[in-house]
MARNUFI-258006 format. One record per atom (N, C-alpha, C): atom name; x, y, z. Coordinates in Angstrom, 1 decimal. Atoms other than C-alpha are relative to their C-alpha. Example, Ala and Ser with C-alpha at 12.3 -4.5 7.8 and 13.67 -1.06 7.14 Angstrom:
2
{r "N",{0.9,-1.2,0.0}};
{r "CA",{12.3,-4.5,7.8}};
{r "C",{0.9,1.2,0.0}};
{r "N",{-0.9,-1.1,0.0}};
{r "CA",{13.7,-1.1,7.1}};
{r "C",{-0.8,1.1,0.8}};
***
This chain:
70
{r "N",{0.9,-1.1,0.2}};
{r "CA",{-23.0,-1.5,-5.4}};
{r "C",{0.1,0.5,-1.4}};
{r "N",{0.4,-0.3,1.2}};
{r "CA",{-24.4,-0.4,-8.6}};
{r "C",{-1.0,1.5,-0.2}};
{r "N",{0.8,-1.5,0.2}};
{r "CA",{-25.4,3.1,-9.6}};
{r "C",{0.7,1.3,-1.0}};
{r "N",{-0.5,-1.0,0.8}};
{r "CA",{-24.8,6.4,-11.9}};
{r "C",{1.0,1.7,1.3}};
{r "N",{-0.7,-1.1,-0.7}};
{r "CA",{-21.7,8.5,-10.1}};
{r "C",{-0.8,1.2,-0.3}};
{r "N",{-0.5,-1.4,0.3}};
{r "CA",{-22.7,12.6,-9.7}};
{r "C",{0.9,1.0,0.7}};
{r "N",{-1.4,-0.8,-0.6}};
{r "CA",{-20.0,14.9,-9.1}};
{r "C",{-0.1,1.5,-0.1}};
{r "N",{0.1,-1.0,0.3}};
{r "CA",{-19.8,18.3,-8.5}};
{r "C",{1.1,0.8,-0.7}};
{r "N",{-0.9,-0.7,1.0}};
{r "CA",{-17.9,21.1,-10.4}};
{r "C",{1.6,-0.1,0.7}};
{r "N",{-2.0,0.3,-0.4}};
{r "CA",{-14.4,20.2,-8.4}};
{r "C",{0.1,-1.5,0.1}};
{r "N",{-0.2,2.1,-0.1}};
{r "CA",{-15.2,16.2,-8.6}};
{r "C",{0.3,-0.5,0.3}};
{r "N",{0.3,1.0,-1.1}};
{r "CA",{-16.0,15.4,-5.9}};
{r "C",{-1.7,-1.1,-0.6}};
{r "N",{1.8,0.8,0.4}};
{r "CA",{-18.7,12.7,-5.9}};
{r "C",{-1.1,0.6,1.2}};
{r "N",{1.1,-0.2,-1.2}};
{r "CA",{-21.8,13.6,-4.1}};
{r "C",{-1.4,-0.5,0.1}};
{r "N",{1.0,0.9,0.1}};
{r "CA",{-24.3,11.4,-5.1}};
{r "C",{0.6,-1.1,-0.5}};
{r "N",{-0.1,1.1,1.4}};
{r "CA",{-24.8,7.6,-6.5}};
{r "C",{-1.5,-0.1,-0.1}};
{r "N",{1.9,0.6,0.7}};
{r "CA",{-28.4,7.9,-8.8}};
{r "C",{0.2,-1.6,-0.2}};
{r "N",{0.6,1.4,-0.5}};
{r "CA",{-30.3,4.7,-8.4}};
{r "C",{1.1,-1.6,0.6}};
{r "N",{-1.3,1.1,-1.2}};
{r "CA",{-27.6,2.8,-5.6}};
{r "C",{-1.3,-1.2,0.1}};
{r "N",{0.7,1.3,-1.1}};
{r "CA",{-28.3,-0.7,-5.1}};
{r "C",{0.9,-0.4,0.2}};
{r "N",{-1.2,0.7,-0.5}};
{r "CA",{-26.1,-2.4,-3.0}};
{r "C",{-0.5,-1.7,0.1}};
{r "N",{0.9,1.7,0.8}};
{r "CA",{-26.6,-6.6,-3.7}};
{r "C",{1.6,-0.5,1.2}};
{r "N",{-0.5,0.7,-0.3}};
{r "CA",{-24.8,-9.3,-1.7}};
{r "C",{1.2,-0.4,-1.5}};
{r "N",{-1.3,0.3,0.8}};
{r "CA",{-21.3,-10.4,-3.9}};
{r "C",{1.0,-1.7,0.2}};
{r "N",{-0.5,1.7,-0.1}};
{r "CA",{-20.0,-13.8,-4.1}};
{r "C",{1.5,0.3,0.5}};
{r "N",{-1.0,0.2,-0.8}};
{r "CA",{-17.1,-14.6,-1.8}};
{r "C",{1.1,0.1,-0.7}};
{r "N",{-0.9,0.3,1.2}};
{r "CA",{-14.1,-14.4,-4.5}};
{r "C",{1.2,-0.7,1.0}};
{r "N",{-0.7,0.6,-0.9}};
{r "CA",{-11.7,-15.4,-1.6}};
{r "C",{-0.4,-1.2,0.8}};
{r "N",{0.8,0.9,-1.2}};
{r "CA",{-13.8,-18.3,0.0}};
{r "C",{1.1,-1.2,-0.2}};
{r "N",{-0.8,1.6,-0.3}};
{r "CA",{-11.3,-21.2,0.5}};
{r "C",{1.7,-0.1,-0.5}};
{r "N",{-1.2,-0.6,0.7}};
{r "CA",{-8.1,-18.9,-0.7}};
{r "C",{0.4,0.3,1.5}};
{r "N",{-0.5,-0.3,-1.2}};
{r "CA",{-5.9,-19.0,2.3}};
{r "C",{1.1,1.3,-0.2}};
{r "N",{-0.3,-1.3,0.0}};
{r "CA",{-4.3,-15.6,3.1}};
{r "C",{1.3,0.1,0.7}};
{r "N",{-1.5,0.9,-0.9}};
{r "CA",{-0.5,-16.0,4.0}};
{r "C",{0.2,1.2,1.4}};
{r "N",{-0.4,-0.8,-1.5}};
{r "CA",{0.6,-14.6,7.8}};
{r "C",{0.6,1.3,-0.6}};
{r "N",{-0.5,-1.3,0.4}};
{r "CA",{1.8,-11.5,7.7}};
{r "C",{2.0,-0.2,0.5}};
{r "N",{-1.3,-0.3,0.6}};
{r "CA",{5.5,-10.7,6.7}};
{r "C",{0.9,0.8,1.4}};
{r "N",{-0.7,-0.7,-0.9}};
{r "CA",{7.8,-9.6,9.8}};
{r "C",{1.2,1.6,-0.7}};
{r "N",{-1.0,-0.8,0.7}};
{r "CA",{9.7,-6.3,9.3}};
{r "C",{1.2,-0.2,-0.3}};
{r "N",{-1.6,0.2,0.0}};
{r "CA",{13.3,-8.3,9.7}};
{r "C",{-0.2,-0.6,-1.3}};
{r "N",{-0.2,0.9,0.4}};
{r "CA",{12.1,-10.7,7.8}};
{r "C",{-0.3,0.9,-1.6}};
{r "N",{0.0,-0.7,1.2}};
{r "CA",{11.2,-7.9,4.8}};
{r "C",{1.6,0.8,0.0}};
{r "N",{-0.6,-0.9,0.4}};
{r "CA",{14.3,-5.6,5.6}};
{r "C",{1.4,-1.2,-0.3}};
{r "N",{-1.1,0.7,0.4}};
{r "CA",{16.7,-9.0,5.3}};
{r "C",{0.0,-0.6,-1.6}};
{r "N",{-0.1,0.3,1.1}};
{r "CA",{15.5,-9.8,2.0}};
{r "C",{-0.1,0.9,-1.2}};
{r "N",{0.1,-1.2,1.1}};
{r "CA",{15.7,-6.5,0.5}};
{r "C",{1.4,0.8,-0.1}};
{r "N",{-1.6,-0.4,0.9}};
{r "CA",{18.8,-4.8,-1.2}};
{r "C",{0.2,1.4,1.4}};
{r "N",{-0.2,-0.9,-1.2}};
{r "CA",{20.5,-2.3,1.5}};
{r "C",{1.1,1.2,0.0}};
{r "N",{-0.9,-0.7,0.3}};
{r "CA",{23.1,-0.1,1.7}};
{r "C",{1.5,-0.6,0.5}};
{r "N",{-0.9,1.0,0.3}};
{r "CA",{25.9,-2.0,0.4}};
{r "C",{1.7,0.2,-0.7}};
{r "N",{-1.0,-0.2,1.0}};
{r "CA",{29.6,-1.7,-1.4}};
{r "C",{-0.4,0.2,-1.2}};
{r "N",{0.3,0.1,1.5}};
{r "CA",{29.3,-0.9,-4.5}};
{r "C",{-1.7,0.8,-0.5}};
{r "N",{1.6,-0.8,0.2}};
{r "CA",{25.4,0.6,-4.2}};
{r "C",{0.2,1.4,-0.6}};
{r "N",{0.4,-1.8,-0.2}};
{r "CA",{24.6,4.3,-4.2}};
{r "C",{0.8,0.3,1.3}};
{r "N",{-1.2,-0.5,-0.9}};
{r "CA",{27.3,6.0,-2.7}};
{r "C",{-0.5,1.2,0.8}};
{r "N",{0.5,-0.9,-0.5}};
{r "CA",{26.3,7.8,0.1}};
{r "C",{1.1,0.3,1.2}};
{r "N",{-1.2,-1.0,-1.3}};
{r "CA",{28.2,10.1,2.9}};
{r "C",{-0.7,-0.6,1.1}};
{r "N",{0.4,0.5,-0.9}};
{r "CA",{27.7,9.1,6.4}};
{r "C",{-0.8,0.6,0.6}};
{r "N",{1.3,-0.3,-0.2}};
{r "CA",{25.3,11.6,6.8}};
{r "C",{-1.0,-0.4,-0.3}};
{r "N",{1.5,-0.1,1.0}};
{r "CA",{22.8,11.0,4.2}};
{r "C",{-0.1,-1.7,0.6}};
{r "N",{0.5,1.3,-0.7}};
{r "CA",{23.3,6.9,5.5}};
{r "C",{-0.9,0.1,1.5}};
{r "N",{1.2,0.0,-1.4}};
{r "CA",{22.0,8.0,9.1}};
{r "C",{-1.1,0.8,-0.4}};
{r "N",{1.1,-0.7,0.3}};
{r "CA",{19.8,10.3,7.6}};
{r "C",{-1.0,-1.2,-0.3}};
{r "N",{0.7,0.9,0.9}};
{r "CA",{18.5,7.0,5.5}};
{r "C",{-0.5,-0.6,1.2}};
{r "N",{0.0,0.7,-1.1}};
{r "CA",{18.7,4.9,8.4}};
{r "C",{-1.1,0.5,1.1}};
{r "N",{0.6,-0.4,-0.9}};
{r "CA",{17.0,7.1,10.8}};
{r "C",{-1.9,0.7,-0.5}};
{r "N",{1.6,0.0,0.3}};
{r "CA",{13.8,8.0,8.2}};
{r "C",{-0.6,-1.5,-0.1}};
{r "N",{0.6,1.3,0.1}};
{r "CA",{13.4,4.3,8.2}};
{r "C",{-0.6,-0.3,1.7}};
{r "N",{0.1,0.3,-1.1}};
{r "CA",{13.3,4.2,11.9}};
{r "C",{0.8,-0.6,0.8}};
{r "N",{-0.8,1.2,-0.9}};
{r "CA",{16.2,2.3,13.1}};
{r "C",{1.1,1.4,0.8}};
***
């Protein structure tokens, strides 16, 4: 889509002058899109709470633990 944003005095948009919307060439056409990523399979390859890390009390670890979900 092609056109001149207007916005009102808090800027928001609330128009697009002269919108054309046009067909766009496929940029992904024959780019294969990898599976999606399991959550173990992200939370085992990511740094954790470990010896030596960010030293945390056993609160603030279940606290961590439990905003993550587990």
């Amino acid at each position: 889509m092609t056109g001149a944003p207007a916005f009102d005095p808090s800027g928001r948009l609330t128009q697009i002058r002269d919108a054309v919307i046009a067909a766009f060439e496929n940029v992904l056409d024959g780019v294969r899109i990898p599976d999606v990523v399991s959550l173990d399979d992200i939370l085992a390859s990511a740094p954790g709470l470990e010896p030596g890390g960010i030293d945390l009390t056993d609160a603030e670890a279940e606290a961590f633990y439990e905003a993550m979900g587990f």
